[in-house]
Backbone as a chain_set.jsonl record, in Angstrom:
{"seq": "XXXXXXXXXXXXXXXXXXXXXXXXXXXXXXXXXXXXXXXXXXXXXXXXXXXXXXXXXXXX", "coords": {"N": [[-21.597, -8.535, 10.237], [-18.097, -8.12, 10.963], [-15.704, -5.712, 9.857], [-13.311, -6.782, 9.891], [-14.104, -9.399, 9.285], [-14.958, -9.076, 7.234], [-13.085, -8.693, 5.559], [-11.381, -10.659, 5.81], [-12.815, -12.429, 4.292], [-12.396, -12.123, 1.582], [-11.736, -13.433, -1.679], [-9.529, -15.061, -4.35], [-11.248, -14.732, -6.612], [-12.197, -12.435, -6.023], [-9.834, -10.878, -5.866], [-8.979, -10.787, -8.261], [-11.188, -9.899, -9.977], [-10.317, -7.093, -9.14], [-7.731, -6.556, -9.824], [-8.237, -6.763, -12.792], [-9.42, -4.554, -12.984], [-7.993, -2.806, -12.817], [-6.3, -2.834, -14.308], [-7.902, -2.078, -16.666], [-8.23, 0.734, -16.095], [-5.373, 2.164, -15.674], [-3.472, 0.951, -17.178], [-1.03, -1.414, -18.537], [1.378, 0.08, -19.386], [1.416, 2.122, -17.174], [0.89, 0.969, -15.058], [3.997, 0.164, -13.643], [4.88, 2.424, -12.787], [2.637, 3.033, -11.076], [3.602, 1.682, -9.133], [5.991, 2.312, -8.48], [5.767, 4.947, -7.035], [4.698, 4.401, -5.074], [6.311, 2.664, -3.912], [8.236, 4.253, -3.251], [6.862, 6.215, -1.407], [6.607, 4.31, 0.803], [8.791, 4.065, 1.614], [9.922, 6.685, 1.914], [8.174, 6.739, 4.723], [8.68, 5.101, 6.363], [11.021, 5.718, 6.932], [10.67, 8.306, 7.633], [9.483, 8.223, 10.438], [11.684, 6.268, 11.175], [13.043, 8.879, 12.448], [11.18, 10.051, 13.925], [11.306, 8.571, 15.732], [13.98, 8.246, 16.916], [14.497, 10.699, 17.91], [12.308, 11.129, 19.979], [13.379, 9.413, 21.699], [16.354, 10.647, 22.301], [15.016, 13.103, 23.63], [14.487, 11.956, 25.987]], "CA": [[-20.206, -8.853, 9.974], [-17.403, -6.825, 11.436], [-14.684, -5.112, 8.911], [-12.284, -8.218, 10.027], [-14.738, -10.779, 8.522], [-15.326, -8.497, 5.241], [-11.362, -8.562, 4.974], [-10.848, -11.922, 5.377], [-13.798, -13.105, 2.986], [-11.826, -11.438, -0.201], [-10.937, -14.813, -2.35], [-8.929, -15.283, -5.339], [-11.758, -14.133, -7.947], [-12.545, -10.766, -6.331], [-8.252, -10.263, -6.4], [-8.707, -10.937, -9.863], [-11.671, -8.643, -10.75], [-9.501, -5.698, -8.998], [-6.745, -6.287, -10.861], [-9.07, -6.289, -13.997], [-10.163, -3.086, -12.965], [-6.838, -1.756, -12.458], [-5.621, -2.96, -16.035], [-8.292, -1.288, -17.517], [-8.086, 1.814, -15.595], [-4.198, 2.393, -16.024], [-2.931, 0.212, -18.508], [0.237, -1.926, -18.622], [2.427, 1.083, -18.842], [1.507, 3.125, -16.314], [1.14, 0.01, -13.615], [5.258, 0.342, -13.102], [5.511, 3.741, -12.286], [2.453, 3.906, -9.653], [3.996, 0.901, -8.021], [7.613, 2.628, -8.154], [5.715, 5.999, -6.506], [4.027, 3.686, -3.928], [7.313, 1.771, -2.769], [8.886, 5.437, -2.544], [6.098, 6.586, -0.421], [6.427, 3.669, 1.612], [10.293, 4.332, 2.051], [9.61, 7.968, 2.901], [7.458, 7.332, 5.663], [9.606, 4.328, 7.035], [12.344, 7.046, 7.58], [10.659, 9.875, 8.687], [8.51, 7.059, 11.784], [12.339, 6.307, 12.695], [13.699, 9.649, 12.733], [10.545, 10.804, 14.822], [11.856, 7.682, 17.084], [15.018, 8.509, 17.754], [14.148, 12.39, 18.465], [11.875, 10.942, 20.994], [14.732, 8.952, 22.62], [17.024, 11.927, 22.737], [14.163, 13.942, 25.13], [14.234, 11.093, 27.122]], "C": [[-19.321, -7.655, 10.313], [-16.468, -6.667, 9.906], [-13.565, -6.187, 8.713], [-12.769, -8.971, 8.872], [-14.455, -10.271, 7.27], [-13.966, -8.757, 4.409], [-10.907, -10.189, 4.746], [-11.756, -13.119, 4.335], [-13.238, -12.725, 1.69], [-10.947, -12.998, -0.652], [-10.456, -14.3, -3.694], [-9.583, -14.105, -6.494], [-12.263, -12.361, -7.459], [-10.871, -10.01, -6.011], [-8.374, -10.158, -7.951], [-9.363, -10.271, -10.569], [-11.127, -6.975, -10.326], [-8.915, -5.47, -9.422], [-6.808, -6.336, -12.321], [-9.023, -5.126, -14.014], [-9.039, -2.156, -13.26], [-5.887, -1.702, -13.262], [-6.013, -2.109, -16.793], [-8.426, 0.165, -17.158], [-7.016, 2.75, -15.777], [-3.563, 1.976, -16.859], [-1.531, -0.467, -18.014], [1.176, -0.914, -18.062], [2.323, 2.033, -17.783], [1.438, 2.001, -14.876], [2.545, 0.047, -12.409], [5.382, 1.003, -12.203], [4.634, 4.01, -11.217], [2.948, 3.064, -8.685], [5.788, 1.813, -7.339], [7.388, 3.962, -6.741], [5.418, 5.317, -5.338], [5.219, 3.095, -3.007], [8.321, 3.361, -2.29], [8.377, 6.604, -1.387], [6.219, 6.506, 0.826], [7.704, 4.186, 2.077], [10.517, 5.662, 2.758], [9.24, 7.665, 4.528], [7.844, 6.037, 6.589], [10.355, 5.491, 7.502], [11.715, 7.938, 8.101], [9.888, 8.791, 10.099], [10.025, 6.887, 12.493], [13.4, 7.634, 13.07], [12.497, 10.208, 14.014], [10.842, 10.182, 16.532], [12.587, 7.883, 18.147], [14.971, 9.88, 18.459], [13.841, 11.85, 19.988], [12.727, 10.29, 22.453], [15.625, 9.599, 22.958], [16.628, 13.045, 23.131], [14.213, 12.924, 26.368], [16.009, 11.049, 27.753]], "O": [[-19.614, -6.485, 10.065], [-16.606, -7.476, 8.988], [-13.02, -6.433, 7.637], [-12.176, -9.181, 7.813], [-13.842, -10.857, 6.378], [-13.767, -8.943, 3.209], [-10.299, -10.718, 3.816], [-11.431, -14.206, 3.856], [-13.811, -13.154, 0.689], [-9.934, -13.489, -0.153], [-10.896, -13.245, -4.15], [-9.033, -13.147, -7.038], [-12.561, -11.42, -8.194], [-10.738, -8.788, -5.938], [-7.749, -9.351, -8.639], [-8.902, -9.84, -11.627], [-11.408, -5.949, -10.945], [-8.866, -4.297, -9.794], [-5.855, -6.073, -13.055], [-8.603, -4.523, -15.002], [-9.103, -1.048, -13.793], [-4.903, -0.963, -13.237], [-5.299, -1.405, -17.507], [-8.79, 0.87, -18.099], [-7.275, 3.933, -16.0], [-2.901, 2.819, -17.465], [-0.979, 0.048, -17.042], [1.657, -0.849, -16.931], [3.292, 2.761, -17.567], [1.937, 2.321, -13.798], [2.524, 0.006, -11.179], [5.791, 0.704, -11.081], [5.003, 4.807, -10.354], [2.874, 3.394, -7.502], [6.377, 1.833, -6.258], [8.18, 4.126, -5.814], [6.044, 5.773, -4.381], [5.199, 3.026, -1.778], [8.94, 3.491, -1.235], [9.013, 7.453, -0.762], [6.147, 7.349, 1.72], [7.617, 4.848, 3.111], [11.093, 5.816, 3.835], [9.854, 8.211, 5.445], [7.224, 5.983, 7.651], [10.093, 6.076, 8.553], [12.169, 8.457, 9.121], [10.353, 9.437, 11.039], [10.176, 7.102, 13.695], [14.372, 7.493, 13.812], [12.97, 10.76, 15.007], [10.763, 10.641, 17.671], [12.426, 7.848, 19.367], [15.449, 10.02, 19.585], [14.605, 11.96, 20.947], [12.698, 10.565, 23.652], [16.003, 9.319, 24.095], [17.38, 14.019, 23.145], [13.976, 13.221, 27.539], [16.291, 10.399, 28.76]]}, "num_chains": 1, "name": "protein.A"}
């Protein structure tokens, strides 16, 4: 099985024992805050991908 297949075999109940895992690992309260660090991550590295863009367009 390639890495594709393995990815697209993930059903319902093994979403549901990860997010078990990830209850009892962090708890309620701390779930918020790594999602808040995660979407500010994501937002970082949106902006710096199109500042490296436009750079590249103003050598050209």
């Amino acid at each position: 099985m390639t890495a594709l297949h393995i990815f697209l075999a993930i059903g319902p109940w093994q979403i549901a024992i990860v997010v078990m895992v990830v209850l009892l690992l962090f708890g309620g309260k701390k779930i918020p805050e790594l999602m808040r660090g995660l979407g500010s991550g994501i937002k970082e590295f949106k902006d710096a991908s199109k500042e490296d863009d436009k750079l590249e367009e103003n050598k050209e």
